[in-house]
N, CA, C and O atoms as a DFTB+ gen file, in Angstrom:
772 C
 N C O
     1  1       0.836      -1.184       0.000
     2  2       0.000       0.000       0.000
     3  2       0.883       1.251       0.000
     4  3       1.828       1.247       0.788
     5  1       0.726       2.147      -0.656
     6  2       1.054       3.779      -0.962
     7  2       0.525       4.474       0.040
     8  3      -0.663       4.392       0.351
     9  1       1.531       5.348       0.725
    10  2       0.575       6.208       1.504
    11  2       0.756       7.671       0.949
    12  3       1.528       7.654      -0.010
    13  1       0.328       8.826       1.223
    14  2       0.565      10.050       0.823
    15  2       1.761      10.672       1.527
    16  3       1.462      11.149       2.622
    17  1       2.754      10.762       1.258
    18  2       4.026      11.404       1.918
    19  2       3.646      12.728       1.844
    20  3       3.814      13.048       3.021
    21  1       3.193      13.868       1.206
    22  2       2.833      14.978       1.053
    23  2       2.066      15.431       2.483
    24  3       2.319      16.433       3.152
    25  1       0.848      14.186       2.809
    26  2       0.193      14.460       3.823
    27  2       0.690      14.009       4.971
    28  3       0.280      14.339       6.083
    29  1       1.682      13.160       4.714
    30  2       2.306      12.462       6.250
    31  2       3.366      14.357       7.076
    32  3       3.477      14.972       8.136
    33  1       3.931      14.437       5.344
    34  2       4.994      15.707       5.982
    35  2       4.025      16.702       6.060
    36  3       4.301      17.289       7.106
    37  1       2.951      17.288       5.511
    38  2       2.358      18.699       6.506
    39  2       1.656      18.054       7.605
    40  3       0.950      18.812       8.271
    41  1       1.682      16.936       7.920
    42  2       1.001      16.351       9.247
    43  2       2.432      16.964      10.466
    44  3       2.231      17.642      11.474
    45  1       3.422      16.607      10.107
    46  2       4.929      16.242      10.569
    47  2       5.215      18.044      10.603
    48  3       5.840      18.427      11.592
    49  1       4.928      18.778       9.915
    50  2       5.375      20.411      10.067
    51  2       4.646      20.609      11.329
    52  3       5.260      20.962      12.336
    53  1       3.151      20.370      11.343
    54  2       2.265      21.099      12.325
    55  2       2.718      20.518      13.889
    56  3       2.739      21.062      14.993
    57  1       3.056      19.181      13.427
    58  2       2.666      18.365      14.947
    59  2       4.495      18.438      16.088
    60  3       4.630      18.117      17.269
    61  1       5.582      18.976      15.100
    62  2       6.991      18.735      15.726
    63  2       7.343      20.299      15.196
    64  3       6.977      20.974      14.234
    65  1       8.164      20.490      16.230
    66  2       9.300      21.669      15.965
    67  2      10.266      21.376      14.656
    68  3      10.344      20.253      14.156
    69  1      10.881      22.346      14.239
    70  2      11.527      22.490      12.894
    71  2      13.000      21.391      13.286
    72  3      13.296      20.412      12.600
    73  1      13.701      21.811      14.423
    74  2      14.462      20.601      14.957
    75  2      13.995      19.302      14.909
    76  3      14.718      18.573      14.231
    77  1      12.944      18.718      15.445
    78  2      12.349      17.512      15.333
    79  2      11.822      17.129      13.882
    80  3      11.946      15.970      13.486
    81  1      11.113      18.314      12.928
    82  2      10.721      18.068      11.818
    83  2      11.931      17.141      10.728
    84  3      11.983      16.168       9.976
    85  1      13.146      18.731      11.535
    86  2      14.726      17.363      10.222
    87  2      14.940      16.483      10.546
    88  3      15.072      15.547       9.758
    89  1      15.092      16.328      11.975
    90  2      15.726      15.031      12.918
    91  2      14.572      13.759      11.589
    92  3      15.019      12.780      10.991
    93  1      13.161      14.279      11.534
    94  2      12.068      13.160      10.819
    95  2      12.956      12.798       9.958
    96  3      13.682      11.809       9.858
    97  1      12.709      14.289       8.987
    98  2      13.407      13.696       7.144
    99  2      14.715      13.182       7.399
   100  3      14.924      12.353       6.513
   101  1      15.761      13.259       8.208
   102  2      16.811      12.541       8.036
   103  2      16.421      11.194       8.003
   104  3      16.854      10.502       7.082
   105  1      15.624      10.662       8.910
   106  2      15.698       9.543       9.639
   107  2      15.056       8.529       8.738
   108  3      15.203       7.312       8.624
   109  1      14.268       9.451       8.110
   110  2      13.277       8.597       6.501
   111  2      14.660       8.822       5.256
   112  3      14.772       8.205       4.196
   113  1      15.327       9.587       5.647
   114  2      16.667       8.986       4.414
   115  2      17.778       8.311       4.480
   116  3      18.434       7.719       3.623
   117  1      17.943       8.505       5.837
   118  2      18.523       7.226       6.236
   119  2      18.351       5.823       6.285
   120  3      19.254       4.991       6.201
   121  1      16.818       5.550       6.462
   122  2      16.274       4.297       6.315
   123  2      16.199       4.070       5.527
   124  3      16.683       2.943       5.422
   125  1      15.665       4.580       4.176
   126  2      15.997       4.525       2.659
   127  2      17.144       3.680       2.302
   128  3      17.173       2.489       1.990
   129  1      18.300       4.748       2.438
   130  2      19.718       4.244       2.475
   131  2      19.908       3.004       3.004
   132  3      20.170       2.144       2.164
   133  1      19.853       2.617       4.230
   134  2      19.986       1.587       4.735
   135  2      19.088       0.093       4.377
   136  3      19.546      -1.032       4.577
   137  1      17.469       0.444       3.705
   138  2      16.607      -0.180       2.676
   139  2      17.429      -0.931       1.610
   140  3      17.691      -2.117       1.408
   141  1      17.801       0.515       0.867
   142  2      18.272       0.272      -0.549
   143  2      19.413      -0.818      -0.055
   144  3      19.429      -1.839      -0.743
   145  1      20.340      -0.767       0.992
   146  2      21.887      -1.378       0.918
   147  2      21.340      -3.055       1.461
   148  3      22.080      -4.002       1.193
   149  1      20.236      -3.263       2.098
   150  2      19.966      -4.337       2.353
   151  2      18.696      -5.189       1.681
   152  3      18.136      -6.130       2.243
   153  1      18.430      -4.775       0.636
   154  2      17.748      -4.727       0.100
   155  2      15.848      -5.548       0.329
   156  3      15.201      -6.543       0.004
   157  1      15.674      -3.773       1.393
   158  2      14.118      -4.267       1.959
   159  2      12.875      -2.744       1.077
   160  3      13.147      -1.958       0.169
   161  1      12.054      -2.856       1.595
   162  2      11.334      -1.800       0.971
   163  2      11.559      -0.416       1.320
   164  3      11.272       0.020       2.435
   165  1      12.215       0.497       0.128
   166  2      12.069       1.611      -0.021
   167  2      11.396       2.575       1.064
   168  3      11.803       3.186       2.052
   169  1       9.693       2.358       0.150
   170  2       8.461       3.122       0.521
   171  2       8.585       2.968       1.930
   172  3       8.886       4.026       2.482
   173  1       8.383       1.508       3.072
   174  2       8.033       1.539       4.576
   175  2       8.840       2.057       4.635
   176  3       8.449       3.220       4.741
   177  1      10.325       2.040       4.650
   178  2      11.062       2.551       5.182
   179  2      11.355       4.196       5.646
   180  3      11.823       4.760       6.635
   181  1      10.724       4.653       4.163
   182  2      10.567       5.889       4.745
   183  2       9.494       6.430       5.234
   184  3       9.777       7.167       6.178
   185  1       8.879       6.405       5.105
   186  2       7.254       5.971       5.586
   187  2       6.729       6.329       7.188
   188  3       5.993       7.138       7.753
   189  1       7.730       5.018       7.566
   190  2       8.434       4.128       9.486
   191  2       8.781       5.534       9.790
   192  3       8.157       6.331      10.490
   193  1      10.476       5.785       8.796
   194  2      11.017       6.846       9.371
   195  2      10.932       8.265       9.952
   196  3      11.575       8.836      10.833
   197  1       9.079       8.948       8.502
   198  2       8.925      10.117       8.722
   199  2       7.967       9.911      10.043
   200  3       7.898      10.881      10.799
   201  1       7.447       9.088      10.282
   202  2       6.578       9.271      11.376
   203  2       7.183       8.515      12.786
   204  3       6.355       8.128      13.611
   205  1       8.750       8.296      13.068
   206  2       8.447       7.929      13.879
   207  2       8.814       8.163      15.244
   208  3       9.171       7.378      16.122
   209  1       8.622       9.646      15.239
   210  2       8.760      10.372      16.120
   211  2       7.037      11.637      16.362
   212  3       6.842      12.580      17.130
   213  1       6.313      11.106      15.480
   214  2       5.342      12.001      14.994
   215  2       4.615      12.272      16.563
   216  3       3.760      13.152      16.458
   217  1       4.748      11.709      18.068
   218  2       3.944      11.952      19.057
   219  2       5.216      12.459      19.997
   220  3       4.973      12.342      21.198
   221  1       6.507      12.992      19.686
   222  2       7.481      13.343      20.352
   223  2       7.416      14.416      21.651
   224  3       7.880      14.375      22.790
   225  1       6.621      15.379      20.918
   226  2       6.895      16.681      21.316
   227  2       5.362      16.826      22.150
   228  3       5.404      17.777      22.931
   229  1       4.395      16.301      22.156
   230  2       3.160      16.330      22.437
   231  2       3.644      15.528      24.179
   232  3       4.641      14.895      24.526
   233  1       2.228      16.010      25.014
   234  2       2.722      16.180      26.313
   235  2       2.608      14.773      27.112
   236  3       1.645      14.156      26.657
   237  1       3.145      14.178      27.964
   238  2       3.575      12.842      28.123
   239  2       2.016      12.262      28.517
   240  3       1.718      11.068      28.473
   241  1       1.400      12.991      28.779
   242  2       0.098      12.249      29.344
   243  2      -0.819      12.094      28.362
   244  3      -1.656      11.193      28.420
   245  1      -0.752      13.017      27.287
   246  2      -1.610      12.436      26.229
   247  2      -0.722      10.903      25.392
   248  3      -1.353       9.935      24.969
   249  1       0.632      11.020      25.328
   250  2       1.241      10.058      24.996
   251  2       0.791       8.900      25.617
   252  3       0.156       8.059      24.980
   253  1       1.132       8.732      27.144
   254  2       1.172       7.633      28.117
   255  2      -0.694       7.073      27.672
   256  3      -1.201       5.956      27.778
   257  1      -1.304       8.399      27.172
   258  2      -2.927       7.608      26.927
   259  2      -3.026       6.461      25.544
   260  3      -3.585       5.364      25.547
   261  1      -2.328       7.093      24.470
   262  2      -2.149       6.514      23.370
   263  2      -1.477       5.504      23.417
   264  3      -2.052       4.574      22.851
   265  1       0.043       5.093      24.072
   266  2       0.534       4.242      24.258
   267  2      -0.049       2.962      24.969
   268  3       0.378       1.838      24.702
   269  1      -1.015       3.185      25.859
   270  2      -1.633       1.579      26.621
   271  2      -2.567       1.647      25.822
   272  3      -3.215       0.606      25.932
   273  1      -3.118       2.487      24.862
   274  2      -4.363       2.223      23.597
   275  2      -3.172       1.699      22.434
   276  3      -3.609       1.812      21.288
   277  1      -2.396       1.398      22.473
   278  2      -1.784       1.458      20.982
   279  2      -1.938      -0.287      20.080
   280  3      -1.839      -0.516      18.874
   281  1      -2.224      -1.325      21.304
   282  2      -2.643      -2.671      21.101
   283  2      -1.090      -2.967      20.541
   284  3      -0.915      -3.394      19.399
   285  1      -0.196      -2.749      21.282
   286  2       1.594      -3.603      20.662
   287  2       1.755      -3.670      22.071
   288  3       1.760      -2.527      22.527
   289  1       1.868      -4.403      22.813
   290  2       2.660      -5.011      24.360
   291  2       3.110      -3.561      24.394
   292  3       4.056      -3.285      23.657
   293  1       2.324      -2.115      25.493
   294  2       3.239      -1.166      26.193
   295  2       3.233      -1.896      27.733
   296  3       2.208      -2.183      28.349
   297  1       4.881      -2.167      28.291
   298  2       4.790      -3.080      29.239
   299  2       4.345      -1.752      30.916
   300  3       4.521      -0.555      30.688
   301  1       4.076      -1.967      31.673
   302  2       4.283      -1.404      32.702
   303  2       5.975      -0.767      32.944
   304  3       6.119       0.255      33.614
   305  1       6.949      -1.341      32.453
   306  2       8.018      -1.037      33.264
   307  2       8.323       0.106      32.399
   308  3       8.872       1.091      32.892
   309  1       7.977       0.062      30.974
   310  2       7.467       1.362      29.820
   311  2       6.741       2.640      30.986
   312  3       7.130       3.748      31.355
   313  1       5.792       1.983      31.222
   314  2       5.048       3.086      31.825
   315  2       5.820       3.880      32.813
   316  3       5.647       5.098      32.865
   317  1       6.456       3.428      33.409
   318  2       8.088       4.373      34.499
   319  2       8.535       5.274      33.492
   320  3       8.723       6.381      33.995
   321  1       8.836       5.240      31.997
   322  2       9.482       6.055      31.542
   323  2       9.095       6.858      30.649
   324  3       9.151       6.715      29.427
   325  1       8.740       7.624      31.189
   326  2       7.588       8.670      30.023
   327  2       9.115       9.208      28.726
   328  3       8.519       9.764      27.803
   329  1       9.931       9.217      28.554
   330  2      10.573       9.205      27.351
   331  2      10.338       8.489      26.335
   332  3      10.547       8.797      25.162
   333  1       9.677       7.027      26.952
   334  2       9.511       5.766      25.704
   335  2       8.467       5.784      25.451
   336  3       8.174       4.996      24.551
   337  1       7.183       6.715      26.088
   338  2       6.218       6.654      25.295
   339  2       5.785       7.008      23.987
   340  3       4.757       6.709      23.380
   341  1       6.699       7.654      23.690
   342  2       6.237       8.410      22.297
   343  2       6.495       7.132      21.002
   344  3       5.950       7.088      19.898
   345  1       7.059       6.594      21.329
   346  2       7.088       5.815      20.318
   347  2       5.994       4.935      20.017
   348  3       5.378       5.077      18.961
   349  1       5.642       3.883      20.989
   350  2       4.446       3.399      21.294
   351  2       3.044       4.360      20.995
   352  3       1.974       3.871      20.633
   353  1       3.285       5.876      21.230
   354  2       1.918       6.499      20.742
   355  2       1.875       6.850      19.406
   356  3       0.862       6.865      18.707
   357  1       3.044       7.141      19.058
   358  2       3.498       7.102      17.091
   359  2       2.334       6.021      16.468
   360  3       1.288       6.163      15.833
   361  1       3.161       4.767      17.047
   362  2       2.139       3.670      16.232
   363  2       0.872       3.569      16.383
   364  3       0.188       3.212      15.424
   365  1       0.320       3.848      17.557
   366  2      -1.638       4.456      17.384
   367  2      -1.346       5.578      16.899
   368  3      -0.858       5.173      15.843
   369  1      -1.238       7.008      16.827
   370  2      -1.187       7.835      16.411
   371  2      -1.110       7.590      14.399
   372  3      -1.970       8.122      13.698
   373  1      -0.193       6.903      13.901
   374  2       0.078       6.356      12.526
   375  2      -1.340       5.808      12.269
   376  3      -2.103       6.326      11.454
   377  1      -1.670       4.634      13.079
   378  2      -2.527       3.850      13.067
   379  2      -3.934       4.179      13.101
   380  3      -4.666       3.632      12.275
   381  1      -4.407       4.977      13.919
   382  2      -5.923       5.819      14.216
   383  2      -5.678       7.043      13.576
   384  3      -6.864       7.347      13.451
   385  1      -5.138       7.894      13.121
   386  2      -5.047       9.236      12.748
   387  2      -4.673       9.375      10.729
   388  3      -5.333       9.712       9.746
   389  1      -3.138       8.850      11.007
   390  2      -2.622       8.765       9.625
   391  2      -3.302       7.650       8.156
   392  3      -3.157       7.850       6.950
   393  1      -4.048       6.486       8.867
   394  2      -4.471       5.500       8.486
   395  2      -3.501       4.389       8.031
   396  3      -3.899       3.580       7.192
   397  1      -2.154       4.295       8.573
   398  2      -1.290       3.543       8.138
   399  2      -1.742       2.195       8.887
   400  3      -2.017       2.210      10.087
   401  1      -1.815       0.806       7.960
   402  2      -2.204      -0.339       8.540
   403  2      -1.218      -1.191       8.886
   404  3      -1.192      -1.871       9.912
   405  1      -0.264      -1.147       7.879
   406  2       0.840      -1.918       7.564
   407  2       2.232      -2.271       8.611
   408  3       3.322      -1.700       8.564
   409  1       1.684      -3.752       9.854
   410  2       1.724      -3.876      10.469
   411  2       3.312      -3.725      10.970
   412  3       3.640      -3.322      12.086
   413  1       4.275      -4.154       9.856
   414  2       5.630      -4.056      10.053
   415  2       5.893      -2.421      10.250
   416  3       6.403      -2.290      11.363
   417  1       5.747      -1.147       9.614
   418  2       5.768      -0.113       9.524
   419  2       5.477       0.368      11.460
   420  3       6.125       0.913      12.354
   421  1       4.071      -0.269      11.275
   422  2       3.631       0.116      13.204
   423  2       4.507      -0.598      13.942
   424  3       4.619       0.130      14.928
   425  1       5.321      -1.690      14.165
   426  2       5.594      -2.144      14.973
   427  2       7.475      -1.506      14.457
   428  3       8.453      -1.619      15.196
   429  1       7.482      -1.124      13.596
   430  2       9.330       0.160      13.618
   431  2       8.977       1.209      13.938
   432  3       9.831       2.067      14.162
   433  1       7.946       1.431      14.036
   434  2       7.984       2.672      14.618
   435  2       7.617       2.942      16.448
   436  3       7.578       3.938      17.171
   437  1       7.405       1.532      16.640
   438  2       6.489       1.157      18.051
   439  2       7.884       1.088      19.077
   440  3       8.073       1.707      20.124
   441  1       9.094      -0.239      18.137
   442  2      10.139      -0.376      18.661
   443  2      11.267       0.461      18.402
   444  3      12.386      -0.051      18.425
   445  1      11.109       1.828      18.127
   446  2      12.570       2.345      17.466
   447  2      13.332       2.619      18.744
   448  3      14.554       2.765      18.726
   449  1      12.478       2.702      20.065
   450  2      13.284       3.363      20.810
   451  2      14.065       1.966      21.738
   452  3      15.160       2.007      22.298
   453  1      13.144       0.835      21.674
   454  2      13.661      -0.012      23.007
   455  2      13.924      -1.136      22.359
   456  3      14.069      -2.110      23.098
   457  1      14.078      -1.398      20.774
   458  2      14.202      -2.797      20.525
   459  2      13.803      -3.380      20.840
   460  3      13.173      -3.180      21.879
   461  1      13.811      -4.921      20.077
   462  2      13.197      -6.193      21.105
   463  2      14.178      -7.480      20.098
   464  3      14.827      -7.473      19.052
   465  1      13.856      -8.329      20.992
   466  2      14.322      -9.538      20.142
   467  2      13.834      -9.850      19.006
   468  3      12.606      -9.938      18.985
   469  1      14.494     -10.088      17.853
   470  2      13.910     -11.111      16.809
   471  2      13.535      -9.676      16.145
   472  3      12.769      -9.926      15.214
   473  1      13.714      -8.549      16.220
   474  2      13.386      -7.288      15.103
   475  2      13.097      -7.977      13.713
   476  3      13.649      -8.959      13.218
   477  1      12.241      -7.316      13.302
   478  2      12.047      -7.250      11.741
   479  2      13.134      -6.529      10.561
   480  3      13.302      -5.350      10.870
   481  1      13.663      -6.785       9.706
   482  2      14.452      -6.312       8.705
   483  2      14.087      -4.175       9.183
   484  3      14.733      -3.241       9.657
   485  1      12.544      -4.449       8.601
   486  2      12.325      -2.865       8.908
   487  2      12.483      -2.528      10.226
   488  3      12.950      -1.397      10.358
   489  1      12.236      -3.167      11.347
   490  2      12.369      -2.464      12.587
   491  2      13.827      -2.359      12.744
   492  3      14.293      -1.381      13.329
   493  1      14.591      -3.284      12.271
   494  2      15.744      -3.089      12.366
   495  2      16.410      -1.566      11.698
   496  3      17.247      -0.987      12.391
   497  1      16.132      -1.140      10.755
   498  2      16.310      -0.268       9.801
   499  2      15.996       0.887      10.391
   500  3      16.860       1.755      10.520
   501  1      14.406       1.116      10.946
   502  2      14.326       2.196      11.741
   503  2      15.289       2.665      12.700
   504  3      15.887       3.741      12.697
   505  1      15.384       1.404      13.790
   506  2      16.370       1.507      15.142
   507  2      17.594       2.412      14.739
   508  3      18.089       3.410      15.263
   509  1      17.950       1.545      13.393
   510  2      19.663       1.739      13.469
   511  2      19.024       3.554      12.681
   512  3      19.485       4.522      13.287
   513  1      18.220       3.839      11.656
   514  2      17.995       5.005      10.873
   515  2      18.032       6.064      12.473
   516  3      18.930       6.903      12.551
   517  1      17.474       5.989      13.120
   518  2      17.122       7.093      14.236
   519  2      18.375       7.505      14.802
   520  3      18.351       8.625      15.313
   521  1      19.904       6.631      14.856
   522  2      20.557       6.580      15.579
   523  2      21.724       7.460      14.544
   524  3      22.522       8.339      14.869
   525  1      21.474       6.874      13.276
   526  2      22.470       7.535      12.450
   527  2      21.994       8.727      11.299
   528  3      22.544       8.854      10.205
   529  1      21.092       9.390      11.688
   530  2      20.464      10.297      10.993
   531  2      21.582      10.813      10.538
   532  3      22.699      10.333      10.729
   533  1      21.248      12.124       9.723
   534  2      22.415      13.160       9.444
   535  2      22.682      14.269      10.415
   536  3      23.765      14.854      10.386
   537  1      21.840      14.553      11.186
   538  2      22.114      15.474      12.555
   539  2      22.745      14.884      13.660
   540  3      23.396      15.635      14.387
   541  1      22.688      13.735      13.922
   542  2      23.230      12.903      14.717
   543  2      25.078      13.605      15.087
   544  3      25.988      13.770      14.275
   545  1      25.072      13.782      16.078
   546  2      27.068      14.517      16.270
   547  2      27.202      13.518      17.804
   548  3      27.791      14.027      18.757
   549  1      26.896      12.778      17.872
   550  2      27.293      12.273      19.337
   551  2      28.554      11.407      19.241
   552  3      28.936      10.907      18.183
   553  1      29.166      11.265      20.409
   554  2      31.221      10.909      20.284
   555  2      31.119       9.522      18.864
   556  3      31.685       9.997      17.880
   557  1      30.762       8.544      18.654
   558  2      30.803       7.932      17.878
   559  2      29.962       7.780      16.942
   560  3      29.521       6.667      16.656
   561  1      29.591       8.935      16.286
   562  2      28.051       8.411      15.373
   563  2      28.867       8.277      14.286
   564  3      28.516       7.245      13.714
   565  1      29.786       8.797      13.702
   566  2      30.185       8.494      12.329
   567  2      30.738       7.253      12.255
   568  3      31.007       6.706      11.185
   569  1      30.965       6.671      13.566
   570  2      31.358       5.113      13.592
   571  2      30.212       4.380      13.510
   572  3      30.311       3.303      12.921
   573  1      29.087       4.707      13.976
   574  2      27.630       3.928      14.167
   575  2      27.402       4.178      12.411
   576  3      27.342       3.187      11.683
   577  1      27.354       4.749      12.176
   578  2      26.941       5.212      10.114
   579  2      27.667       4.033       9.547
   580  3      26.914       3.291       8.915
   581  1      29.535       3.459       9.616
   582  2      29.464       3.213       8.872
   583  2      29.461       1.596       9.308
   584  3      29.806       0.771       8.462
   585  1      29.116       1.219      10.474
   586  2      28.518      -0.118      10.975
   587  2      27.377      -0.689      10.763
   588  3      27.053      -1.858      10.967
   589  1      26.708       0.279      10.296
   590  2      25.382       0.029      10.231
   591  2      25.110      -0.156       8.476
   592  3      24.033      -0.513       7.996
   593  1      26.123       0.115       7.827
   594  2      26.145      -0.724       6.386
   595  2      26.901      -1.652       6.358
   596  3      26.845      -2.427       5.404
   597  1      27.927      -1.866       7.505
   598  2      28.391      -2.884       7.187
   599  2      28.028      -4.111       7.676
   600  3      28.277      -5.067       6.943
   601  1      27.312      -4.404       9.113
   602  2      26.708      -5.296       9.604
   603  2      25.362      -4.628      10.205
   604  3      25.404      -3.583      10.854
   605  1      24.377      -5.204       9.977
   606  2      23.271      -4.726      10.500
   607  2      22.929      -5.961      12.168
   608  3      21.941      -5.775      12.878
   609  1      23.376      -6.454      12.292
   610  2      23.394      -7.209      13.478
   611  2      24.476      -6.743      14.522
   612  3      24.222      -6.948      15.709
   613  1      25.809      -6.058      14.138
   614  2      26.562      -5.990      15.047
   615  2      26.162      -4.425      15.226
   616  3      26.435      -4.087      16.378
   617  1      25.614      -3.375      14.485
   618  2      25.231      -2.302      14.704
   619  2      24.585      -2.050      16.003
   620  3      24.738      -1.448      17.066
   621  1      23.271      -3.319      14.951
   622  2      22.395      -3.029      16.747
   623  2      22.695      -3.474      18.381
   624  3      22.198      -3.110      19.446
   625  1      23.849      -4.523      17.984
   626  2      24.589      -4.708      19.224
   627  2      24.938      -3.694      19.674
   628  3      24.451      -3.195      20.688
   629  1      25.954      -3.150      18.920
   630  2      26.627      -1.685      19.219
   631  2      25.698      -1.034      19.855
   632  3      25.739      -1.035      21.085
   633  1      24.842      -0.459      19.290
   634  2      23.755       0.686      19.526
   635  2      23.268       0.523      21.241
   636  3      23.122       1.342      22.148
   637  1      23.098      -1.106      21.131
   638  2      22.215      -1.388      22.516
   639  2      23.516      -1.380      23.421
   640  3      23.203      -0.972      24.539
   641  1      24.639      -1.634      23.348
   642  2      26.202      -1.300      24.348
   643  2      26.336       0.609      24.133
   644  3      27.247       1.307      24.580
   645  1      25.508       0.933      23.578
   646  2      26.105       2.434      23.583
   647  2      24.972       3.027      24.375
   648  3      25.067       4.186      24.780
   649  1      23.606       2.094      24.688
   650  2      22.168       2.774      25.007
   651  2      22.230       2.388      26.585
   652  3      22.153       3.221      27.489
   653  1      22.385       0.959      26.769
   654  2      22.846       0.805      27.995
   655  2      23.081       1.507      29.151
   656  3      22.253       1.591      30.059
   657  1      24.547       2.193      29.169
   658  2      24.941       2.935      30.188
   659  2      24.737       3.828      30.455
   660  3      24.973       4.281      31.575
   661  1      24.112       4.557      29.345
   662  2      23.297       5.866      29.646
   663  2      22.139       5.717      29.807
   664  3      21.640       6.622      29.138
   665  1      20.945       4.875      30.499
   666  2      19.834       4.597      30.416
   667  2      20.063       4.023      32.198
   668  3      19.186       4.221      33.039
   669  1      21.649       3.165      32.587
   670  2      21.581       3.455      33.703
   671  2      22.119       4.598      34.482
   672  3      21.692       5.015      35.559
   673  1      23.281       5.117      33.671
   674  2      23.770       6.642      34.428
   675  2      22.183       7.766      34.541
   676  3      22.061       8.732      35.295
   677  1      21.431       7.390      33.825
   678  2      20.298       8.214      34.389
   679  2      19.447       7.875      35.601
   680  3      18.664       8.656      36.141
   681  1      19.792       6.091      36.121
   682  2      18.810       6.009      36.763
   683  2      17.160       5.896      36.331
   684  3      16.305       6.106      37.191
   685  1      16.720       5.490      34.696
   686  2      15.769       5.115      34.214
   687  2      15.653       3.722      34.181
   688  3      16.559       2.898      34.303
   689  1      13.971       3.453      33.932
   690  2      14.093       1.964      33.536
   691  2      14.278       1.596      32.637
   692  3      14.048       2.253      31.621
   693  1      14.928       0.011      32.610
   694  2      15.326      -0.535      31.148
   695  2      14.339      -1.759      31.599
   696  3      14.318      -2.591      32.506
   697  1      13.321      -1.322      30.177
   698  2      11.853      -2.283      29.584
   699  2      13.162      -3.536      29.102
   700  3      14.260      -3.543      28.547
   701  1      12.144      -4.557      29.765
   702  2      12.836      -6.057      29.170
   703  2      13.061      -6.424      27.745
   704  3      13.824      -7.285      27.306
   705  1      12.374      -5.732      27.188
   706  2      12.528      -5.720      25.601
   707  2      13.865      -5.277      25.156
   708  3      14.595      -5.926      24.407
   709  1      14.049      -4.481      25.512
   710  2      15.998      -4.039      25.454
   711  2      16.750      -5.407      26.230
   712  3      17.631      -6.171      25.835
   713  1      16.187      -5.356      27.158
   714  2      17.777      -6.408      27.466
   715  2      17.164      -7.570      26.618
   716  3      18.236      -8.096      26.319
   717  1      15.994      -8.546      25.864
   718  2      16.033      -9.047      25.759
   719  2      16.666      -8.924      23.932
   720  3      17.169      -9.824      23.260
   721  1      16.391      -7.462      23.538
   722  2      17.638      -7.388      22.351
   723  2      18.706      -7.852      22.561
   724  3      19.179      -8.811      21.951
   725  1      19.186      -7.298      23.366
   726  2      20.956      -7.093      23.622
   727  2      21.157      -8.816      23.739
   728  3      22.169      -9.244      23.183
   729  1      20.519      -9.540      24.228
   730  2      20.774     -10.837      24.823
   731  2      20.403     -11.391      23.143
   732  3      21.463     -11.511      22.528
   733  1      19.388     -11.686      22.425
   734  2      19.246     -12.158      21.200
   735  2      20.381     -11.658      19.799
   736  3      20.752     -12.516      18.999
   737  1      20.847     -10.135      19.662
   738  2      21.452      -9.581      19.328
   739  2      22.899     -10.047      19.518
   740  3      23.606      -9.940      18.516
   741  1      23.554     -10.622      20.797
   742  2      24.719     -11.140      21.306
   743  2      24.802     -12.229      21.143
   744  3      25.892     -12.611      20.716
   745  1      23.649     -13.350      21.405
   746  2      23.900     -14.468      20.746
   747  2      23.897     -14.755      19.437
   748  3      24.073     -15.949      19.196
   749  1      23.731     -13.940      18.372
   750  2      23.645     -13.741      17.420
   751  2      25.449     -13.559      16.434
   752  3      25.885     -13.906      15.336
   753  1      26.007     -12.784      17.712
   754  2      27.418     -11.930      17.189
   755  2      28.008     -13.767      17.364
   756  3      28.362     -14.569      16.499
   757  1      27.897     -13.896      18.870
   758  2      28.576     -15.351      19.340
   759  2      28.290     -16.526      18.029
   760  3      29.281     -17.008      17.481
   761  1      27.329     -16.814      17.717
   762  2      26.947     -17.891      17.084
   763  2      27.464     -17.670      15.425
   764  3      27.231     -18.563      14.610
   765  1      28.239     -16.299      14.980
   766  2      28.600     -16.232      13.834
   767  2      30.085     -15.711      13.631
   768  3      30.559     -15.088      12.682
   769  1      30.775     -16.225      15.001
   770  2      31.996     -16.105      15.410
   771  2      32.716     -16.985      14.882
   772  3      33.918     -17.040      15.144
């Protein structure tokens, strides 16, 4: 299915700041990029990407409402961290608002922030797209860019060893869905050693 990109991006002007608006379009050309090099679909990919931050900026309690409506496992230990809701409200938000059905698309945009085991090609694509946008300047991103064409499994290892310690130096919770990446993701590196 085709969706209207025209209407996804003046949806995406009104609903995010001009910062958050590029942070979008990078993140839908990055996934592209990363589409094209692994060769999955184009269209979701950017699609996933422009929206999947589309409930970012909107205030955590309308999020935290959308997110336990969103029908994708939002776990309780989610619910501690009003940062991870937005993602989870993206995919109702996509889903009830945008009319996007297309279940792989909702569920990269559901998981971009916390991973899970067993990712989809596209969820995978999102994860790693969000991390290596073109605004992205954090101490190793130009190392994360060019890992993420070269292995898409050891990326997201990477990503989840780089998400880690700053998720506990904050003192937030880490949803089991992350560690149960990092743990599927690692046996993954091990078993192709």
């Amino acid at each position: 299915m085709r969706y209207n990109r025209e209407d996804i991006i003046s949806t995406l002007k009104l609903r995010l700041s001009k910062k958050r608006f590029t942070h979008s379009l990078n993140v839908a050309d990055a996934a592209v990029r990363l589409a094209r090099h692994y060769g999955e679909d184009e269209e979701k990919a950017y699609i996933a990407g422009l929206v999947h931050d589309i409930c970012k900026e909107i205030p955590h309690s309308e999020q935290l409402v959308m997110a336990r409506n969103c029908g994708l496992s939002f776990t309780e230990t989610e619910a501690l961290a009003p940062p991870l809701y937005h993602a989870p409200a993206g995919a109702y938000y996509a889903r009830t608002v945008l009319g996007i059905t297309d279940e792989d698309i909702l569920m990269a945009v559901r998981c971009h922030t916390i991973g899970r085991a067993g990712m989809s090609p596209l969820e995978e694509i999102i994860f790693l797209a969000d991390l290596i946008s073109e605004e992205r300047d954090y101490k190793d991103a130009d190392k994360m860019r060019r890992l993420a064409f070269e292995n898409r499994d050891k990326a997201i290892l990477e990503a989840l060893r780089f998400q880690l310690p700053d998720v506990m130096r904050k003192q937030s919770f880490l949803p089991m869905q992350t560690v149960e990446a990092y743990n599927f993701y690692l046996q993954k590196e091990k078993e192709n050693q």
